[in-house]
GUKOL-943795 format. One record per residue (C-alpha): residue number from 1; residue in one letter; x negated, y negated, z negated. Coordinates in steps of 0.05 Angstrom, whole numbers, padded with zeros to 5 digits, m for minus. Each point is the difference from the previous one (the first is absolute). Layout:
<rs>
R / i / aa / x / y / z
R / NUM / A / X / Y / Z;
...
</rs>
This chain:
<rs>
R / i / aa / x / y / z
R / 1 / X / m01700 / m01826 / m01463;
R / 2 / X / m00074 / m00011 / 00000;
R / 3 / X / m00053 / m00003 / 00048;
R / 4 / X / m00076 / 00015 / 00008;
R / 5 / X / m00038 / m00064 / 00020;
R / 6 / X / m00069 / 00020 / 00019;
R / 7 / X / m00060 / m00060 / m00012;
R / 8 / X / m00053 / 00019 / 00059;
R / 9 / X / m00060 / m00041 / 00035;
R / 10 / X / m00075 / m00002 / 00009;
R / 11 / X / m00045 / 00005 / m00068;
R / 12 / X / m00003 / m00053 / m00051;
R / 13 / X / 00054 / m00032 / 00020;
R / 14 / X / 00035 / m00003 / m00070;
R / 15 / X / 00051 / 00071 / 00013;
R / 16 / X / m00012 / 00031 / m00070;
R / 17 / X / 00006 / m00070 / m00031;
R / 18 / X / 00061 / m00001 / 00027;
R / 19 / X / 00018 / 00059 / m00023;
R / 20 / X / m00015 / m00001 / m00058;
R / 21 / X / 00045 / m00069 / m00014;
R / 22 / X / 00064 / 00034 / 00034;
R / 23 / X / m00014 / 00067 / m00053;
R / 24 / X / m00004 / m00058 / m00053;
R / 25 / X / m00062 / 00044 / m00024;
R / 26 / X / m00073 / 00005 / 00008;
R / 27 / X / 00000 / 00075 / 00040;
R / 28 / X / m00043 / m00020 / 00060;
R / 29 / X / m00070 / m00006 / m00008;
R / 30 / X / m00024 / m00073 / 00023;
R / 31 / X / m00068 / m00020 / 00029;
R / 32 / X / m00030 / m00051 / 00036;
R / 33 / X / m00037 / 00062 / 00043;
R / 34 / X / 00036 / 00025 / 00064;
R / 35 / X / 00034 / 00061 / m00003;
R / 36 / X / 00012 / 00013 / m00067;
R / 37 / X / 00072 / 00031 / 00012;
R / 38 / X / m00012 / 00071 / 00035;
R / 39 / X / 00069 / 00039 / m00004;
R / 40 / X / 00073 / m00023 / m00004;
R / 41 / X / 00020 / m00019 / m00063;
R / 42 / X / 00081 / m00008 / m00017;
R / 43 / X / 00045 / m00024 / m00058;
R / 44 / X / 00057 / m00047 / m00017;
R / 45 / X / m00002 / m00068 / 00021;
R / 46 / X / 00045 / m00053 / m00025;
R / 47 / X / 00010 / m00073 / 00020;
R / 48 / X / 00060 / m00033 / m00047;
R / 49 / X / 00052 / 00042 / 00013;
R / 50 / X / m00027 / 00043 / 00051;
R / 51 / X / m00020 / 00068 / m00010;
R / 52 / X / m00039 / 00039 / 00059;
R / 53 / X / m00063 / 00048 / 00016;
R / 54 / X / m00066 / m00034 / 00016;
R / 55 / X / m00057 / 00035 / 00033;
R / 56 / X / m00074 / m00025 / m00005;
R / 57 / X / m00042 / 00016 / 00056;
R / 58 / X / m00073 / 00011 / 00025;
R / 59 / X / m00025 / m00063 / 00035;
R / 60 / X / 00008 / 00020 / 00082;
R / 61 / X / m00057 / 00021 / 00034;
R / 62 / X / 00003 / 00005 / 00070;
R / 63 / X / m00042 / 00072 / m00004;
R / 64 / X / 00019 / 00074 / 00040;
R / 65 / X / m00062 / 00034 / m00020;
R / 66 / X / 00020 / 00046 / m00063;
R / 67 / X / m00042 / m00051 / m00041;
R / 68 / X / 00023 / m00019 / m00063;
R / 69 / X / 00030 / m00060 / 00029;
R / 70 / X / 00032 / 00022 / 00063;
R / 71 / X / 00038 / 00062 / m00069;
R / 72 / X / 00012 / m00073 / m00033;
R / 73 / X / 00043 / m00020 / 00060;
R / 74 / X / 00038 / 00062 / 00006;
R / 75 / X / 00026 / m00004 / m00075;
R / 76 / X / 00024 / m00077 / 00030;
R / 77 / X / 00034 / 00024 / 00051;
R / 78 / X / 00034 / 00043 / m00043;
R / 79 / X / 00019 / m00055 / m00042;
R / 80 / X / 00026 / m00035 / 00053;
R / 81 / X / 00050 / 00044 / 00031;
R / 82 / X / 00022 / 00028 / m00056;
R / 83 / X / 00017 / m00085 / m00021;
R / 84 / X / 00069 / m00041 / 00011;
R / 85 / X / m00034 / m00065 / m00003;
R / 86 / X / m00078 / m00016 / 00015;
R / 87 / X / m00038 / m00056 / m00036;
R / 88 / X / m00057 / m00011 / 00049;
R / 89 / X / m00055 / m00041 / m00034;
R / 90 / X / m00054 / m00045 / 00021;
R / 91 / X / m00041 / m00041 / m00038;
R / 92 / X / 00031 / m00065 / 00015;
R / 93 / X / m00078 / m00027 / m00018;
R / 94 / X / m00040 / 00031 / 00057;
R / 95 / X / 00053 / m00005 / 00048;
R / 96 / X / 00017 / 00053 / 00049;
R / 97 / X / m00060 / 00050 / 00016;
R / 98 / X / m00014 / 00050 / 00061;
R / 99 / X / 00029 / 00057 / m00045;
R / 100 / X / 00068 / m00040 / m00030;
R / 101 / X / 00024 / m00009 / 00072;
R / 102 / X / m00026 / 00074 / 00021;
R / 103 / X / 00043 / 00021 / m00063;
R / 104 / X / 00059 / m00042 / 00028;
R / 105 / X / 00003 / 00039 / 00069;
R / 106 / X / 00010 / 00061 / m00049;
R / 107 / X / 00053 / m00026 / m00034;
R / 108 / X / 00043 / m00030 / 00057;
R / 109 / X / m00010 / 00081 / 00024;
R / 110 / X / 00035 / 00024 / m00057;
R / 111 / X / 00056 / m00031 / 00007;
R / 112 / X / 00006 / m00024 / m00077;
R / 113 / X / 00039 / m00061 / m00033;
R / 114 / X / m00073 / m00040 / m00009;
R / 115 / X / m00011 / m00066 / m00038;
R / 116 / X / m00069 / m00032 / 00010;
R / 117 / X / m00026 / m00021 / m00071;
R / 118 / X / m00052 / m00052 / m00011;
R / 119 / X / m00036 / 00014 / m00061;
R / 120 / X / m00048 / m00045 / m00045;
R / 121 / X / 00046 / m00064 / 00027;
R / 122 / X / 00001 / m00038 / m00059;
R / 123 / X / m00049 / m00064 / 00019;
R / 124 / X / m00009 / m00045 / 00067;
R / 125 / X / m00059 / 00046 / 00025;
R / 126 / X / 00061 / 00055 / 00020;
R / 127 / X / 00033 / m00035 / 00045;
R / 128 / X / m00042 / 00012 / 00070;
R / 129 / X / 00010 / 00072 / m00011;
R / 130 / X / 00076 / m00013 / m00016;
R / 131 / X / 00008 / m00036 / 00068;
R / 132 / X / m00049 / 00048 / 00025;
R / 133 / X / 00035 / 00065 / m00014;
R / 134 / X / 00064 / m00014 / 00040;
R / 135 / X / m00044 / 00022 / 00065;
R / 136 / X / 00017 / 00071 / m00034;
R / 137 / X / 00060 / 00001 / 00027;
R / 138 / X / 00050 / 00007 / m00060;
R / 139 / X / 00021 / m00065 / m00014;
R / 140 / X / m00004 / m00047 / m00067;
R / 141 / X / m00052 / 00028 / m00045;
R / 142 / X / 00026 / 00006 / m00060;
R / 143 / X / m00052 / m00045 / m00047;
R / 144 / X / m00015 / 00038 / m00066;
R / 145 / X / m00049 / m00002 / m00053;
R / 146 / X / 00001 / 00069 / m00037;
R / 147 / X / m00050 / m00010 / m00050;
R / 148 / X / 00041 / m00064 / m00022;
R / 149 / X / 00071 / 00026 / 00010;
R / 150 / X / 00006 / m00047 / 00059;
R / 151 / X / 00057 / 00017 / 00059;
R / 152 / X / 00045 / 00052 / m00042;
R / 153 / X / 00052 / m00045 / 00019;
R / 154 / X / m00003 / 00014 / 00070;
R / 155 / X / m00021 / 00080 / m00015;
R / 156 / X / 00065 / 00004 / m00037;
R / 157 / X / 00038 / m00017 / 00066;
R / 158 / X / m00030 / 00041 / 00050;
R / 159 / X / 00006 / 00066 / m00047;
R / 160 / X / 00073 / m00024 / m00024;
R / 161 / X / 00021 / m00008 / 00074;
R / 162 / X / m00035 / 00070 / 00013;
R / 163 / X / 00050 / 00022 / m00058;
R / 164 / X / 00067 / m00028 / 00030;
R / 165 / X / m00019 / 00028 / 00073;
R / 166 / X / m00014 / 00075 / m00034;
R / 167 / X / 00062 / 00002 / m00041;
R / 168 / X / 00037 / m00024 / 00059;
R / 169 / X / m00030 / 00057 / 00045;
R / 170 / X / 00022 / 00052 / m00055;
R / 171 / X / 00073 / 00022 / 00005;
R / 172 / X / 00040 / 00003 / m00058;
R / 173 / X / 00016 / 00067 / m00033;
R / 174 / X / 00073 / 00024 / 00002;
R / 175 / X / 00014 / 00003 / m00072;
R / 176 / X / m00001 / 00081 / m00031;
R / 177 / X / 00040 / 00030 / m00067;
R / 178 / X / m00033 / 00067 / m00020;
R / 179 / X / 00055 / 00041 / m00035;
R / 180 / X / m00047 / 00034 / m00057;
R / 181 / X / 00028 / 00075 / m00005;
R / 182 / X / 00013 / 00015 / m00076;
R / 183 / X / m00057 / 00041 / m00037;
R / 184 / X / 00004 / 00035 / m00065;
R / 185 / X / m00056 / m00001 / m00034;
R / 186 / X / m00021 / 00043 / m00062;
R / 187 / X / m00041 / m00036 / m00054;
R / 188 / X / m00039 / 00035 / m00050;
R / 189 / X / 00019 / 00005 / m00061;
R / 190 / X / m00068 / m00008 / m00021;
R / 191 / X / m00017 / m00080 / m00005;
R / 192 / X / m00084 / 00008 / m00002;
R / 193 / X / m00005 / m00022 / m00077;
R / 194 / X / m00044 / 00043 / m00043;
R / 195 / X / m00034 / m00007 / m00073;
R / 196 / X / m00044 / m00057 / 00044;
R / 197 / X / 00059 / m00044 / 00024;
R / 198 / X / 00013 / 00000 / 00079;
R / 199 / X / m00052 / 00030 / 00042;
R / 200 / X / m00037 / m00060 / 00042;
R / 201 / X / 00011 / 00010 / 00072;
R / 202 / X / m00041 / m00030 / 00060;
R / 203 / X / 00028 / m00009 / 00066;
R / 204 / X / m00040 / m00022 / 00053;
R / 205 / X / 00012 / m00068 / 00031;
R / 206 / X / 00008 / 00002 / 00077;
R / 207 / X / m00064 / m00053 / 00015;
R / 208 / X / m00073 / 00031 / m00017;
R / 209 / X / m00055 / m00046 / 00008;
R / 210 / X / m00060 / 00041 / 00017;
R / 211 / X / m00067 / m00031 / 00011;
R / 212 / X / m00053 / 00039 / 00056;
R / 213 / X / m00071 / m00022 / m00033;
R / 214 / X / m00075 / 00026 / 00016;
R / 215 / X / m00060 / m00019 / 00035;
R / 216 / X / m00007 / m00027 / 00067;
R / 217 / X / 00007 / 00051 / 00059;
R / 218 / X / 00034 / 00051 / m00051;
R / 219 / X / 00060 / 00002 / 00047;
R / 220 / X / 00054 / m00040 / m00038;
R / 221 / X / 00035 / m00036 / 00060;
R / 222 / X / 00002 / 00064 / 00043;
R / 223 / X / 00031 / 00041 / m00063;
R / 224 / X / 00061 / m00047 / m00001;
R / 225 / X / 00009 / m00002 / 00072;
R / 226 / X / 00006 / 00071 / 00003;
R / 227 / X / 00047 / m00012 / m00068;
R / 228 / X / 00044 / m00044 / 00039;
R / 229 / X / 00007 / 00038 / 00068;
R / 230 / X / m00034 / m00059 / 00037;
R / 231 / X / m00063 / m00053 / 00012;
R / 232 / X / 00021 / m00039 / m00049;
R / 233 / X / m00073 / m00023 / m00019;
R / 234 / X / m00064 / m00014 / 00041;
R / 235 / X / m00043 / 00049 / m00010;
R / 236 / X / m00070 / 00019 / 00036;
R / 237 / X / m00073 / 00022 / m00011;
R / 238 / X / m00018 / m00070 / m00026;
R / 239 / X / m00009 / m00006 / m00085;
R / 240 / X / 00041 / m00051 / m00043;
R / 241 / X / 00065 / m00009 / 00059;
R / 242 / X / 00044 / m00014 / m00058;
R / 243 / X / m00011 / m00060 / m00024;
R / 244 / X / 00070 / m00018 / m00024;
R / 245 / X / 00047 / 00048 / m00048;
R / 246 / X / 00054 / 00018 / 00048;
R / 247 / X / 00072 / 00022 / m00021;
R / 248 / X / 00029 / 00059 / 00034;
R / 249 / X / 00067 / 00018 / m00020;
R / 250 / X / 00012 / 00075 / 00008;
R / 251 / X / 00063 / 00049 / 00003;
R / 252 / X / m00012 / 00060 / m00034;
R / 253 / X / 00049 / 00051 / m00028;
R / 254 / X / 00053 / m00056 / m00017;
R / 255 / X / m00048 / m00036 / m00028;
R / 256 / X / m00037 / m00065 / 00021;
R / 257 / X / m00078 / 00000 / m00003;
R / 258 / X / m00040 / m00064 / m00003;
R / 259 / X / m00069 / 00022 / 00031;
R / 260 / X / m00056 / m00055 / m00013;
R / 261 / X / m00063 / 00001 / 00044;
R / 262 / X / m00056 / m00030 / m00033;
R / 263 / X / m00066 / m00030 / 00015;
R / 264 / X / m00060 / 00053 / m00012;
R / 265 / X / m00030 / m00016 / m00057;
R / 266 / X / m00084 / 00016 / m00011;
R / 267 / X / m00032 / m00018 / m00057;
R / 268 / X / 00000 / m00066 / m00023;
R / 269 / X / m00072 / m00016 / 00005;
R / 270 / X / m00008 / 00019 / 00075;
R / 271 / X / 00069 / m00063 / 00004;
R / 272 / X / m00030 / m00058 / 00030;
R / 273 / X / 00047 / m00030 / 00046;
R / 274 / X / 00055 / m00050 / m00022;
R / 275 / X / 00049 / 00040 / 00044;
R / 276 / X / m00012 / 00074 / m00021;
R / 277 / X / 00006 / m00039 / m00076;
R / 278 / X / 00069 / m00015 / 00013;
R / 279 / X / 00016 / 00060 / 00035;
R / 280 / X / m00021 / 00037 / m00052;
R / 281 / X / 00032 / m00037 / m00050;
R / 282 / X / 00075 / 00005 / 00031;
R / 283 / X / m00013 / 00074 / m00001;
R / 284 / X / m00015 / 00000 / m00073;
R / 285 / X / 00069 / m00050 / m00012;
R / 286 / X / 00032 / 00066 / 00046;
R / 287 / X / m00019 / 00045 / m00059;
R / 288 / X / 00023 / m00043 / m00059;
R / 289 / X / 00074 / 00006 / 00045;
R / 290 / X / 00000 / 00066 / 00020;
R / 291 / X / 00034 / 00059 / m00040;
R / 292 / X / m00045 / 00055 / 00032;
R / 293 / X / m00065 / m00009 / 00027;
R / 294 / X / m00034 / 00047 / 00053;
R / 295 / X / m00074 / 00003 / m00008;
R / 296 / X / m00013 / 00030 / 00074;
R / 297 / X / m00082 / 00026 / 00005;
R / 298 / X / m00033 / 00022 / 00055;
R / 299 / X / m00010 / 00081 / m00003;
R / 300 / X / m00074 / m00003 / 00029;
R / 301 / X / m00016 / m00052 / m00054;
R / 302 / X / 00042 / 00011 / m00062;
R / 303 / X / m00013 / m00029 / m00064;
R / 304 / X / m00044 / m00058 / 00015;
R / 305 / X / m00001 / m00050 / m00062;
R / 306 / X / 00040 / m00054 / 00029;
R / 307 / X / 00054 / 00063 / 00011;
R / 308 / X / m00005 / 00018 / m00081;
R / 309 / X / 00001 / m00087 / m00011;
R / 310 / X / 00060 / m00007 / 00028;
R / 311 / X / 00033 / 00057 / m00030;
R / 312 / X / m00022 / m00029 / m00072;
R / 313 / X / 00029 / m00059 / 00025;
R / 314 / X / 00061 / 00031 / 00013;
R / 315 / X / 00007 / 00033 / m00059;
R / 316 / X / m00019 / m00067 / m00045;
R / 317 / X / 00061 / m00033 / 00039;
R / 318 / X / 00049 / 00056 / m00024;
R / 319 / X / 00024 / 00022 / 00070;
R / 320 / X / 00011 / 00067 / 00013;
R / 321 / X / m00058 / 00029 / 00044;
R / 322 / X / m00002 / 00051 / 00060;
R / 323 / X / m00070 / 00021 / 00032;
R / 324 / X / 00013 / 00019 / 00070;
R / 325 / X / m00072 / 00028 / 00043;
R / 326 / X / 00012 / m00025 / 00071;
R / 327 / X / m00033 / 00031 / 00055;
R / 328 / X / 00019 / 00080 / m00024;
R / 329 / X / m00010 / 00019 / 00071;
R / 330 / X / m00066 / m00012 / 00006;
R / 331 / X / m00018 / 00044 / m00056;
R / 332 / X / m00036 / 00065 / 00014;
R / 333 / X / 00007 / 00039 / m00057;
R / 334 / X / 00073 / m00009 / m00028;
R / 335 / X / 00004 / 00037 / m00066;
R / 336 / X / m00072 / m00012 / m00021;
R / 337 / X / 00008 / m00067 / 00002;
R / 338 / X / 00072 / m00015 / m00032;
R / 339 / X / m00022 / 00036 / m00058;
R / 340 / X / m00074 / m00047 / m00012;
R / 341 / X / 00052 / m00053 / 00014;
R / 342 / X / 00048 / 00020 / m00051;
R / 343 / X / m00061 / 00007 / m00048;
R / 344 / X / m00027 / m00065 / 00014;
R / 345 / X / 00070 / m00033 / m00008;
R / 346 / X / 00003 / 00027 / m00075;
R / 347 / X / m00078 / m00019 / m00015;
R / 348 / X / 00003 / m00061 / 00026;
R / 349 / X / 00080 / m00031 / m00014;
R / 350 / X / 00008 / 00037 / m00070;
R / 351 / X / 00032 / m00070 / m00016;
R / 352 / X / 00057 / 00025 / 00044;
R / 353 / X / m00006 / 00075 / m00013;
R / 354 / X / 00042 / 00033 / 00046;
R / 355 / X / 00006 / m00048 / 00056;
R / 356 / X / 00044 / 00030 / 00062;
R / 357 / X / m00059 / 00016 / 00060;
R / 358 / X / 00028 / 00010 / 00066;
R / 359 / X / m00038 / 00007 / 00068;
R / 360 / X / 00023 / m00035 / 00059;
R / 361 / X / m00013 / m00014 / 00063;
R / 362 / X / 00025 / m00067 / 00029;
R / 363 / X / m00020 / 00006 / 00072;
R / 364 / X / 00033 / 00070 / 00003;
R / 365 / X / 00059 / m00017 / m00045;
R / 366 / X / m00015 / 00065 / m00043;
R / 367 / X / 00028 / m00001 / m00069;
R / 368 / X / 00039 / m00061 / m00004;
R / 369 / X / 00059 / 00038 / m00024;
R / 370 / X / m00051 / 00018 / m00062;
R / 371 / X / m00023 / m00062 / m00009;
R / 372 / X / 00067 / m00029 / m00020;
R / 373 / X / 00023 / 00058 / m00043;
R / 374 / X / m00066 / m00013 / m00039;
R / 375 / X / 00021 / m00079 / m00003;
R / 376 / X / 00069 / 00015 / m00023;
R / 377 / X / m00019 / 00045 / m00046;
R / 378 / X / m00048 / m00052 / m00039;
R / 379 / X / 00046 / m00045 / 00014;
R / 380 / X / 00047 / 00041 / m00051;
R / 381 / X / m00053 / 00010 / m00048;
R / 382 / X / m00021 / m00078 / m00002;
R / 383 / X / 00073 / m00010 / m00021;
R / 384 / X / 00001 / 00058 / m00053;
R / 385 / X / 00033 / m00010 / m00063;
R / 386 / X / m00003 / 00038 / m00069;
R / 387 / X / 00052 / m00012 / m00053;
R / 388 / X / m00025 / m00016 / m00064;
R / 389 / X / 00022 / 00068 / m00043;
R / 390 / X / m00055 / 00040 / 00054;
R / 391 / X / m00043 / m00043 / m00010;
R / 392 / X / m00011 / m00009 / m00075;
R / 393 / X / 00004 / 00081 / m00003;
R / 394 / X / m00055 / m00001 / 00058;
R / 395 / X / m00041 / m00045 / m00038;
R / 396 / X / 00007 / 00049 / m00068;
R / 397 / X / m00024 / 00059 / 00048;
R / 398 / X / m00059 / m00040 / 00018;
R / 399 / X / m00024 / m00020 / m00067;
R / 400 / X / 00015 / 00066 / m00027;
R / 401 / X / m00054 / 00037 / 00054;
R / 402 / X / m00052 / m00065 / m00002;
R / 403 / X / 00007 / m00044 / m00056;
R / 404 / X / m00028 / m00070 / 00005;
R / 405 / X / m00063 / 00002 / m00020;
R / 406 / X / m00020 / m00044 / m00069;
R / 407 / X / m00034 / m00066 / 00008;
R / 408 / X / m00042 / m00034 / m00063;
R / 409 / X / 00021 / 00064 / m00034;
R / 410 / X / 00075 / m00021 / 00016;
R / 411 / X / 00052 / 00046 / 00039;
R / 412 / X / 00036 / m00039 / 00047;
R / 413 / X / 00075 / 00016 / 00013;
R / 414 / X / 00046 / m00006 / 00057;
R / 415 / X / 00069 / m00005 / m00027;
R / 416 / X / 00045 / m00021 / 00058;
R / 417 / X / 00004 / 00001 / 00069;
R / 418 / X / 00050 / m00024 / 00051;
R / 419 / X / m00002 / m00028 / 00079;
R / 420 / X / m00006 / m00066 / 00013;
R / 421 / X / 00012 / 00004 / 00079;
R / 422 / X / m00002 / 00030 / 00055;
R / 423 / X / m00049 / m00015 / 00070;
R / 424 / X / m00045 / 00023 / m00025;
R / 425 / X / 00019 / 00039 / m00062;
R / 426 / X / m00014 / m00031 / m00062;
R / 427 / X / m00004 / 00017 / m00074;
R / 428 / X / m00004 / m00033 / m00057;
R / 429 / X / m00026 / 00036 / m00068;
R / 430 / X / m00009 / m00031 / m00067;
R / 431 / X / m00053 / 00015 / m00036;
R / 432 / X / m00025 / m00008 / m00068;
R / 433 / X / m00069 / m00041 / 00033;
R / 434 / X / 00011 / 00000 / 00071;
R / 435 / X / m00070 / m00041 / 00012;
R / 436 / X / m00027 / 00065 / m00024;
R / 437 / X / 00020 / 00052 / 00036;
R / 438 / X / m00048 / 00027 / 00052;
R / 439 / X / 00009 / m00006 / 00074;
R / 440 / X / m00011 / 00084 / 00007;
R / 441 / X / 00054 / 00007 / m00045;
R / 442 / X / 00045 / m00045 / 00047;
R / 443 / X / m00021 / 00042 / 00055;
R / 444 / X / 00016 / 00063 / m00035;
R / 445 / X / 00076 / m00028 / m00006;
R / 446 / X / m00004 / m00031 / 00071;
R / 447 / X / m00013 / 00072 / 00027;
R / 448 / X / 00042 / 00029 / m00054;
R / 449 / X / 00056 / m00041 / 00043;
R / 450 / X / m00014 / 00018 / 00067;
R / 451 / X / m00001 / 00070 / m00020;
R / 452 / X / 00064 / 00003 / m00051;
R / 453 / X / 00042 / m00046 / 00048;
R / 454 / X / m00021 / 00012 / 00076;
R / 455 / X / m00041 / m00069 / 00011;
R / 456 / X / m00051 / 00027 / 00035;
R / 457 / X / m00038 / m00056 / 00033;
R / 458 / X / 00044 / m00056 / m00016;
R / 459 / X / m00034 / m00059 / m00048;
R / 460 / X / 00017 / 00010 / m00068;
R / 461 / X / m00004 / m00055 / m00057;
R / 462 / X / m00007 / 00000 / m00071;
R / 463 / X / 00005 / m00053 / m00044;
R / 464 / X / m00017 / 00000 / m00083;
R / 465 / X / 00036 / m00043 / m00036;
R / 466 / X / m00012 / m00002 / m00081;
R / 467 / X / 00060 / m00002 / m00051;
R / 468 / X / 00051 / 00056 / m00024;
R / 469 / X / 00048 / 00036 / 00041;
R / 470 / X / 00044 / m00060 / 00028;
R / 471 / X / 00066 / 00040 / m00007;
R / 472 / X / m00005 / 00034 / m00067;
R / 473 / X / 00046 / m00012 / m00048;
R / 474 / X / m00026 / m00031 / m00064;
</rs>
């Protein structure tokens, strides 16, 4: 049975450090500036054997005032009583401040198994505020150094105890035989061969990574938290909350739905702080892992450059791209301005001609049910396949309406064609000189494919190789 074990105290403490050594991963952004961590972040930690849910935290400010900080708190407290075991953390340091010991009369309130942590305890100059921090009230600190791997020992203890004490709460299930009633099935006599060998098939896997990218402000924490039913994410009239990408796992329609929030991103030259760099950055490494990305714009300001760069981007990384325009409700003139949109979409993107646009609205949950058809539906057409045989008599068609055009008085000729690979969908064609070949000619096959074969707005690549037809027989 595992537990959650929730890592809270004051800012810049060392939480997301932490953290980020019990994930074994680098997931949590770390900075020497206070409050880095906004929202709650969760994933699998693992000490030896040991195999649990850890939450990283927003350092606690002692704030009731709506502010940013006193929102910060809230997600905290959430953390904390949703926890089986509290790692409250000081920096062992600085010794105990006015804010660790009003954070300790919060904790004693809720109840919670607590172990005080002293953090950054590796040196002489720690222990004052190791002697010091048993005014707190919860005993032994546990001395730890997380950016050294320092104290897992004793971590390993507290959360293995925690273990033994949940599975001995649990009762043990009476043991159940289901008795299976017999079924006859008929199978068709048909066995899905054809002059092309088996037809491919795609099923869908049950985990979907989708990543929520855009500017600042364009709504991307409040659109999941509508997704998800509750306030999972701070959000708020301030730019740039996000700083971290936050996982947000998702049930929807039997499947499970990895939601990433991401950092707004502006352009790079108006990127001056070391902070917003990083941020930034982990929201780029949340594209290169997603499966789907979700461009959300702002409906009273769509289109802005850094909207049609990160779409590019998108589309260079080979992820399959939906534009969602946030903020529907706020739009005066509904049909007048879906169809400049649409237009816009196909002047500007022609890269991914045929990109799914849906209009949302993530404060009024409008259209969410439309959002994800449009994501599974790309998601099918990023995982298209083509057998070879429809391919090769595809390719014929083409050549046959537009032939390649002649180069140094040369005709160039495509021969074969097969798919390399799916995610995006990718061809390769051998050619008689590949270097050759222009790049409107590759777009006149790219589109030629999206229009033959359904991939509308999914990236599709094309690769020339030179040499004969690999598979004909000599």
């Amino acid at each position: 049975m595992s537990v959650t074990v929730a890592i809270v105290g004051r800012p810049n403490v060392g939480k997301s450090t932490l953290f980020n050594r019990l994930v074994g991963k680098r997931i949590a952004l770390v900075d020497d500036t206070p409050g880095v961590t906004r929202d709650r972040r969760e994933a699998e930690g693992r000490i030896a054997d040991l195999r649990f849910k850890v939450l990283d935290t927003a350092g606690y400010e002692d704030r009731t005032d709506g502010s940013l900080e006193s929102r910060m708190r809230e997600q905290t407290e959430i953390a904390i009583r949703d926890a089986d075991v509290i790692l409250f953390m000081i920096d062992a340091r600085a010794g105990v401040t006015p804010l660790d010991q009003r954070f300790a009369q919060v904790l004693r309130k809720a109840g919670k198994d607590v172990h005080l942590i002293g953090n950054k305890a590796e040196g002489r100059e720690a222990q004052p505020g190791l002697m010091e921090a048993y005014s707190l009230g919860f005993g032994e600190p546990v001395a730890l150094s997380a950016e050294h791997g320092l104290g897992l020992a004793d971590l390993h203890a507290i959360i293995a105890g925690a273990i033994d004490a949940a599975e001995a709460r649990s009762p043990t299930p009476e043991p159940t035989i289901d008795i299976l009633p017999e079924v006859n099935v008929d199978l068709p006599e048909d066995d899905g061969t054809s002059e092309e060998g088996p037809a491919p098939r795609w099923n869908p896997k049950r985990h979907l990574n989708v990543a929520i990218i855009g500017r600042p402000n364009a709504g991307k924490s409040t659109l999941i938290n509508r997704m998800v039913g509750e306030e999972r994410l701070l959000t708020g009239p301030e730019a740039g909350i996000t700083r971290d990408s936050i996982l947000v796992p998702w049930a929807y329609k039997g499947r499970t739905i990895n939601l990433v929030d991401t950092a707004g991103m502006r352009r790079k030259a108006r990127i001056s702080e070391k902070l917003e760099k990083l941020a930034v950055h982990d929201s780029l490494r949340s594209i290169q892992y997603a499966e789907v990305v979700v461009l959300l714009l702002d409906a009273t300001i769509p289109f802005e450059k850094q909207d049609l760069t990160l779409a590019d981007l998108v589309e260079r990384e080979g992820r399959a791209l939906v534009i969602a325009v946030n903020k529907w409700d706020l739009v005066e003139d509904k049909p007048k301005a879906l169809a400049e949109l649409r237009e816009q979409c196909e002047s500007y993107l022609p890269q991914v001609k045929g990109v799914p646009l849906v209009t949302i609205s993530g404060l009024q949950g409008r259209n969410i049910d439309k959002l994800m058809d449009a994501i599974f539906a790309i998601e099918a057409k990023w995982n298209s396949h083509v057998s070879t045989a429809r391919l090769n008599r595809w390719l014929a068609g083409m050549i046959e309406s537009h032939s390649p055009p002649a180069v140094s008085g040369r005709r160039l000729k495509l021969r074969y064609m097969t798919q390399a690979k799916i995610r995006p969908p990718s061809f390769i064609i051998f050619a008689s000189r590949p270097e050759a070949v222009p790049a409107s000619y590759q777009r006149y096959l790219v589109n030629g494919l999206r229009d033959v074969f359904n991939m509308q707005g999914t990236p599709i690549r094309i690769w020339l190789r030179g040499g004969k037809n690999p598979y004909a027989k000599d």
